[in-house]
TIKOL-268788 format. One record per residue: residue in one letter; chain; x, y, z of N, C-alpha, C, O in turn; residue number from 1. Coordinates in nm, 2 decimals, decimal comma. Layout:
N
a  A  X  Y  Z  X  Y  Z  X  Y  Z  X  Y  Z  NUM
...
***
This chain:
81
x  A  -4,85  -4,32  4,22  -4,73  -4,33  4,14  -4,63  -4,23  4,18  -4,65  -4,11  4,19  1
x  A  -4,51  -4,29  4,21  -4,38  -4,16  4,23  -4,37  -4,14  4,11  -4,38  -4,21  4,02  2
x  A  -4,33  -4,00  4,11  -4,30  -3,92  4,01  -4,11  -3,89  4,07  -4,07  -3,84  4,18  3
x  A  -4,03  -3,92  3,96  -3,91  -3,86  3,98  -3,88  -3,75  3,94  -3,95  -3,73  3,84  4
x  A  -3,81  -3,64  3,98  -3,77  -3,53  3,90  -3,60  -3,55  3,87  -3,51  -3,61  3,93  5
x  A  -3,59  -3,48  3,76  -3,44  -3,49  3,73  -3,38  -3,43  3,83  -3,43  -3,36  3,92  6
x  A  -3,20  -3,47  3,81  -3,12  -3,37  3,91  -2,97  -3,38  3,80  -2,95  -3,45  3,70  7
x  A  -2,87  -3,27  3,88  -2,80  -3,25  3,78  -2,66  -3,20  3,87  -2,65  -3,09  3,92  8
x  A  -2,58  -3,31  3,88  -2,42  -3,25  3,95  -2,29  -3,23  3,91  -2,23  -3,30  3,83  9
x  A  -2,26  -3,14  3,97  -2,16  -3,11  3,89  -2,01  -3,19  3,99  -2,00  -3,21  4,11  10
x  A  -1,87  -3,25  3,84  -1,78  -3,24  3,89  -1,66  -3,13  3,87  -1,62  -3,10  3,76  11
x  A  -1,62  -3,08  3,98  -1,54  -2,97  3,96  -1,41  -3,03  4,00  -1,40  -3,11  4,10  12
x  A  -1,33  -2,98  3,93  -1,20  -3,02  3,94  -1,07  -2,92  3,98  -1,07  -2,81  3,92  13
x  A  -0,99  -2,93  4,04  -0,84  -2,86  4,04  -0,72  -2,90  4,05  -0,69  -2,91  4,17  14
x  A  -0,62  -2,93  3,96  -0,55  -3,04  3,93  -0,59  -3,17  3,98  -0,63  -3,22  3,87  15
x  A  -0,61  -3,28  4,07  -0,60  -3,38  4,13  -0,74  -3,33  4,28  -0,77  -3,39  4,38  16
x  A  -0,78  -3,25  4,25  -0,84  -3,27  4,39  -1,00  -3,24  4,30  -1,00  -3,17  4,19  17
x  A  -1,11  -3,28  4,36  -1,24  -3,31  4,36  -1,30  -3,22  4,43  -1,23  -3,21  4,53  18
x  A  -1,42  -3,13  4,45  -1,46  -3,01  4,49  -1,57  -3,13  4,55  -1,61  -3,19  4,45  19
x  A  -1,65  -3,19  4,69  -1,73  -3,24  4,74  -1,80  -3,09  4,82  -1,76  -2,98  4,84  20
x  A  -1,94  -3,17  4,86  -1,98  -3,10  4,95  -2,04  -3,20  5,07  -2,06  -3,32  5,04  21
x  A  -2,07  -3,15  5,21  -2,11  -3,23  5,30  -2,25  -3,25  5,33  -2,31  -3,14  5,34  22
x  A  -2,31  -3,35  5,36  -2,50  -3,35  5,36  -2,52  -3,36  5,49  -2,48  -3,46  5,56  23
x  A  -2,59  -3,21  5,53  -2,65  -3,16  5,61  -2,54  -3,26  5,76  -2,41  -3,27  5,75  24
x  A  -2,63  -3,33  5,88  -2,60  -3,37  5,95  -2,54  -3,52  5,95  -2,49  -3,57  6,04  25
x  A  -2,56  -3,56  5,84  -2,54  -3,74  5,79  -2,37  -3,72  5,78  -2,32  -3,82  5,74  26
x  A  -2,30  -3,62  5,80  -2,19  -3,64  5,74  -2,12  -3,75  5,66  -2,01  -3,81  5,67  27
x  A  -2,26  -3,74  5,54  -2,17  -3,83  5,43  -2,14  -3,67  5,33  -2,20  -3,56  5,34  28
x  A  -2,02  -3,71  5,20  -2,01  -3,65  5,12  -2,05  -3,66  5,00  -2,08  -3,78  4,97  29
x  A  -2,06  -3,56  4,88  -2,10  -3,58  4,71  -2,10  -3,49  4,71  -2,09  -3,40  4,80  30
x  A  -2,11  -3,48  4,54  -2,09  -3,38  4,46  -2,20  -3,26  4,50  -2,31  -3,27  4,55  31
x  A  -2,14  -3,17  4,46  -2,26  -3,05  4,45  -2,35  -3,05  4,35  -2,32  -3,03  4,23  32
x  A  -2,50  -3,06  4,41  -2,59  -3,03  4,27  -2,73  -3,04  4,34  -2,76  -2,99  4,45  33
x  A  -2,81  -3,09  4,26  -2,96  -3,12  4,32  -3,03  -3,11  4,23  -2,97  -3,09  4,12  34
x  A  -3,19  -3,12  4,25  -3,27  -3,10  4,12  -3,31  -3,01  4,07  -3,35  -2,91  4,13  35
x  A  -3,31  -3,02  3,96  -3,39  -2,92  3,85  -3,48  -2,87  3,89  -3,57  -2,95  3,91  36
x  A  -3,52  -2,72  3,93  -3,61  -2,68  3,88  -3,68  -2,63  3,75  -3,63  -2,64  3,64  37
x  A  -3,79  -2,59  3,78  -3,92  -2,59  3,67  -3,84  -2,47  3,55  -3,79  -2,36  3,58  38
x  A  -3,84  -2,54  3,43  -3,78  -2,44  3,33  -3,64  -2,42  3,33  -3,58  -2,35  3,25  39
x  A  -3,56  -2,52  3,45  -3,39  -2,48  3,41  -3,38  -2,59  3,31  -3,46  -2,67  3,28  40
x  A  -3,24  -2,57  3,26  -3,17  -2,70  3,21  -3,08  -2,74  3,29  -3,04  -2,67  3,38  41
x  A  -3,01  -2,88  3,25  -2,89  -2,87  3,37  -2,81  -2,80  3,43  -2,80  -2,78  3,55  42
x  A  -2,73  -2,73  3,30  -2,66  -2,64  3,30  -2,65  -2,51  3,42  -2,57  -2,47  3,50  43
x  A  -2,81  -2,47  3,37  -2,84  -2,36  3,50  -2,86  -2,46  3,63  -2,80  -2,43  3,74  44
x  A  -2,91  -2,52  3,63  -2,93  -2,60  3,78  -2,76  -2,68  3,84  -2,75  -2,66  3,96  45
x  A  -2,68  -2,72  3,82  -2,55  -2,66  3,80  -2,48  -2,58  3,83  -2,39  -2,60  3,91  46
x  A  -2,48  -2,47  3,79  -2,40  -2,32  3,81  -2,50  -2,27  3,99  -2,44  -2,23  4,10  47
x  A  -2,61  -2,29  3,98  -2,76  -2,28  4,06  -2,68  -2,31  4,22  -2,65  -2,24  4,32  48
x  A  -2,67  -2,47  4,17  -2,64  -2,53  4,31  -2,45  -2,52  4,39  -2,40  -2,52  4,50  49
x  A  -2,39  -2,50  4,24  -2,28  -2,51  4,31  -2,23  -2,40  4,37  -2,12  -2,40  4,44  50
x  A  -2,34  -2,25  4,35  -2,33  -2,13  4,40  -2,39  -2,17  4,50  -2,32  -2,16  4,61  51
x  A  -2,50  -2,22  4,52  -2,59  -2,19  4,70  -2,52  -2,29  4,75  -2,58  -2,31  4,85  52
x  A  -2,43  -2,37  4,74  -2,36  -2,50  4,83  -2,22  -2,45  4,84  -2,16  -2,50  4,93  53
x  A  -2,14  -2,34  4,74  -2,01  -2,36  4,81  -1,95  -2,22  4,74  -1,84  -2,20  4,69  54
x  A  -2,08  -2,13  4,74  -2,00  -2,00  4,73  -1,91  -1,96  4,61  -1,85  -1,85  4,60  55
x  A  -1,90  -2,05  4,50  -1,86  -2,02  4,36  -1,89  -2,04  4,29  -1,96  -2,14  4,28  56
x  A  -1,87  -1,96  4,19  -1,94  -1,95  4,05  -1,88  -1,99  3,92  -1,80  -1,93  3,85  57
x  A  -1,93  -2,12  3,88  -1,90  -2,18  3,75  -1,90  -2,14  3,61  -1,93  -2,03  3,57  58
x  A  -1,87  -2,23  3,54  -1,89  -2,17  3,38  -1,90  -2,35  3,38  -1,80  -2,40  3,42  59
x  A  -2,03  -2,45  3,32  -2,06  -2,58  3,34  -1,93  -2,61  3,18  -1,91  -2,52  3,09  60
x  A  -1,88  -2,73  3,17  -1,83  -2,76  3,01  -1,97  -2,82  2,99  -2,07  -2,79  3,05  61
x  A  -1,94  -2,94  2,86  -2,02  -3,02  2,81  -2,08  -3,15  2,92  -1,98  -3,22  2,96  62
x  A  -2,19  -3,17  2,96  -2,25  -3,30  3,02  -2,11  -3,40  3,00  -2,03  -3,39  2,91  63
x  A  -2,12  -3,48  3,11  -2,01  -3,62  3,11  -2,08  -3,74  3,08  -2,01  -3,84  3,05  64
x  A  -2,23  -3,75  3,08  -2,32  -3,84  3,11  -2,46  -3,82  3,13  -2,46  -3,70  3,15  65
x  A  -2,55  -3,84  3,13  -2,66  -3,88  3,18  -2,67  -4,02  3,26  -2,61  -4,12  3,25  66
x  A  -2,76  -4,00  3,33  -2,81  -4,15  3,41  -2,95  -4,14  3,49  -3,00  -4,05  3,56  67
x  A  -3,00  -4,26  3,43  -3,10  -4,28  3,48  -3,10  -4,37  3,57  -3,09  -4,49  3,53  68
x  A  -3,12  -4,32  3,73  -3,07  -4,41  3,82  -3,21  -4,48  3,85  -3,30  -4,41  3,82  69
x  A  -3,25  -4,63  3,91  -3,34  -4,71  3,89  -3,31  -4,82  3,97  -3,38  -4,92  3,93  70
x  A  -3,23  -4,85  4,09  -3,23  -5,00  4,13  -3,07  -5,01  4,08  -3,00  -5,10  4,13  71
x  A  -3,00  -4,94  4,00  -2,86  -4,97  3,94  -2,77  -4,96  4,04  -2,80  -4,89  4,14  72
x  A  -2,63  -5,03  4,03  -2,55  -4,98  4,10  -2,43  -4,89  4,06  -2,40  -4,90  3,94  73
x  A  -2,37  -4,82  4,12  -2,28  -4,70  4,01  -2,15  -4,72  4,15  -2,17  -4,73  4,27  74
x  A  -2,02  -4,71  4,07  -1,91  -4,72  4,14  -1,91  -4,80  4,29  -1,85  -4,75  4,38  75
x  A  -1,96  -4,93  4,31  -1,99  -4,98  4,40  -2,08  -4,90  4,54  -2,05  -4,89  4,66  76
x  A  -2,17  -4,87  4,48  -2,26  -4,77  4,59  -2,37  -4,82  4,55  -2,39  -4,80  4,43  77
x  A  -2,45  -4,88  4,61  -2,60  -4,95  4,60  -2,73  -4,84  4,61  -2,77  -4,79  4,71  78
x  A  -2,78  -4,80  4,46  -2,84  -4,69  4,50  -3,01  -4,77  4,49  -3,04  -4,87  4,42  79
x  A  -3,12  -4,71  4,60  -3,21  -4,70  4,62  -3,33  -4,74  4,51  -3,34  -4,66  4,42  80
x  A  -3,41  -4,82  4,50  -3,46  -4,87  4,37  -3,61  -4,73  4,33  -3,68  -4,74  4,22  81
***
């Protein structure tokens, strides 16, 4: 049985522009985040990742969402079942 683990990204904003990061060699882009470790909450996994991926330090607001991704599709992107 796969076991999923949660993950948790942040969007960061500044007027009109979107804070991305780039994945490894695939040069595709997304948000900065990744998964939870053992005993964080979002929040800290969040502040966590968007420091080890781009060198700044957040203060997270309130969650925009949850999702539990499954086979769904989200903003026209076919995600993995």
């Amino acid at each position: 049985m796969k076991v999923q683990r949660p993950g948790a990204y942040a969007v960061v904003v500044d007027g009109e522009r979107v804070l991305l990061t780039e994945l490894g060699r695939s040069g595709r882009w997304t948000l900065p985040g990744g998964l939870l470790d053992r005993g964080e909450d979002a929040g800290q996994t969040v502040r966590r990742e968007v420091r080890e991926e781009t060198g700044l330090a957040i203060r997270p607001a309130e969650p925009l969402t949850y999702v539990a991704m499954s086979g769904l599709a989200l903003a026209g992107v076919e995600l993995p079942a």
